[in-house]
C-alpha beads as a LAMMPS data file, in Angstrom:
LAMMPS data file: protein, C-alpha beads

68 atoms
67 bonds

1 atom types
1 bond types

-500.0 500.0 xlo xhi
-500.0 500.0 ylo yhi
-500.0 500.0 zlo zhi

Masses

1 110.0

Atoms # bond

1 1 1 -288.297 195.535 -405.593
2 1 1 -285.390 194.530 -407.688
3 1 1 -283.234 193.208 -404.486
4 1 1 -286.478 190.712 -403.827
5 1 1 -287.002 189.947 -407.734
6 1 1 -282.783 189.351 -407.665
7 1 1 -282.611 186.788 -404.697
8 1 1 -285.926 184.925 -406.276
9 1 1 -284.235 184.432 -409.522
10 1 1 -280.813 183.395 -407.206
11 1 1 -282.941 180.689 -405.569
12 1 1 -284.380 179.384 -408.672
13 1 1 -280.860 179.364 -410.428
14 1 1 -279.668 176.929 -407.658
15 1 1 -282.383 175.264 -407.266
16 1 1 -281.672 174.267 -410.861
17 1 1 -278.346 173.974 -409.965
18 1 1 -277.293 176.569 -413.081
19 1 1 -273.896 178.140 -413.530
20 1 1 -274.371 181.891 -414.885
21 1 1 -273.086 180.836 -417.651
22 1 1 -275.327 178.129 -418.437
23 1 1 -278.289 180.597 -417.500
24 1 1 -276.815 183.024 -420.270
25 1 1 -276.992 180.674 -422.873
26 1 1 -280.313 179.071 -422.153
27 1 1 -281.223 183.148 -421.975
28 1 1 -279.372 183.354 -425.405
29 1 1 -277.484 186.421 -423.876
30 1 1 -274.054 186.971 -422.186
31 1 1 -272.888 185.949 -418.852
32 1 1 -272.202 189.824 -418.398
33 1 1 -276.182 190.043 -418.961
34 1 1 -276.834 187.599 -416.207
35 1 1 -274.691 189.460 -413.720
36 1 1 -276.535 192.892 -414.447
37 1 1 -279.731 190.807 -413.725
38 1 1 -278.548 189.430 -410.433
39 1 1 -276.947 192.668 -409.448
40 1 1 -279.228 194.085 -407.172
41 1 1 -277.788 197.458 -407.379
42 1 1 -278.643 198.013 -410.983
43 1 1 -281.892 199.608 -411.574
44 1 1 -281.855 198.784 -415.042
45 1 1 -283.855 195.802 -415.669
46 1 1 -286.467 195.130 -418.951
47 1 1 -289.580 193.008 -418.978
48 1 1 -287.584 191.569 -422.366
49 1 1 -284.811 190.499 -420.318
50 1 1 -286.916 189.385 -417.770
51 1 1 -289.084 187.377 -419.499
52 1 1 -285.684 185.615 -420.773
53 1 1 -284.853 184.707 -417.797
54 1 1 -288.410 183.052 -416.550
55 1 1 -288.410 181.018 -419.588
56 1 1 -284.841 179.835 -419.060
57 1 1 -286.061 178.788 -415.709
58 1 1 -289.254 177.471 -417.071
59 1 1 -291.455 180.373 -415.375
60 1 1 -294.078 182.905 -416.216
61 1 1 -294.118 186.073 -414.997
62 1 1 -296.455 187.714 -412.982
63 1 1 -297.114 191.677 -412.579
64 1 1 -300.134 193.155 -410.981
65 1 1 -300.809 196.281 -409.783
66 1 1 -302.499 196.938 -406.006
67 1 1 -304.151 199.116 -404.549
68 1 1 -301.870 201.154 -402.622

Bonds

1 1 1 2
2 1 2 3
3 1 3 4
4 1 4 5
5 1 5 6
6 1 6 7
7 1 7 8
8 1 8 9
9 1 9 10
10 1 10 11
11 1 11 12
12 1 12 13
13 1 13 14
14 1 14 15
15 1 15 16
16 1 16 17
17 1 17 18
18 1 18 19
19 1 19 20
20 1 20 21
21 1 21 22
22 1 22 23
23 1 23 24
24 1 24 25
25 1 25 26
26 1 26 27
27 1 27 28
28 1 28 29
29 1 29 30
30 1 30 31
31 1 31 32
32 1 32 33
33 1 33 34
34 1 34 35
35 1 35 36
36 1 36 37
37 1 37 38
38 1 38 39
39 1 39 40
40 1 40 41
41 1 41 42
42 1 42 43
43 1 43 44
44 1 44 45
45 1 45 46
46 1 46 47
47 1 47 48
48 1 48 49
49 1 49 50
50 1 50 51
51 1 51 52
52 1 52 53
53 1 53 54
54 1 54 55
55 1 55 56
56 1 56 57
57 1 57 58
58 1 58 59
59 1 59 60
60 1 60 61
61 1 61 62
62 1 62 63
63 1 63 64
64 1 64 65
65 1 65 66
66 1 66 67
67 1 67 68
């Protein structure tokens, strides 16, 4: 789920043509922060830091819960 959640925000980033940098401070976090976000290999990951990140992007979030 995170490697999916990782590539989306990676697509949007371009698309906005963004530097990580840039990101972080729109995000008003550190570049460091923005790599543990895009690193799909770190499993830690908080709806706070999330939500940063769709705002700086000028997203929502969505979560929803299905039946499994």
């Amino acid at each position: 789920m995170k490697k999916a959640l990782t590539l989306q925000l990676e697509k949007l980033i371009a698309k906005s043509e963004l530097t990580k940098a840039e990101m972080a401070v729109r995000m008003k976090t550190s570049r460091a922060a923005v790599d543990r976000l895009l690193d799909a290999s770190n499993p830690a990951l908080t709806l706070s830091t999330l939500g940063k990140a769709a705002r700086a992007l000028g997203r929502k979030i969505k979560i929803e819960l299905v039946p499994a």
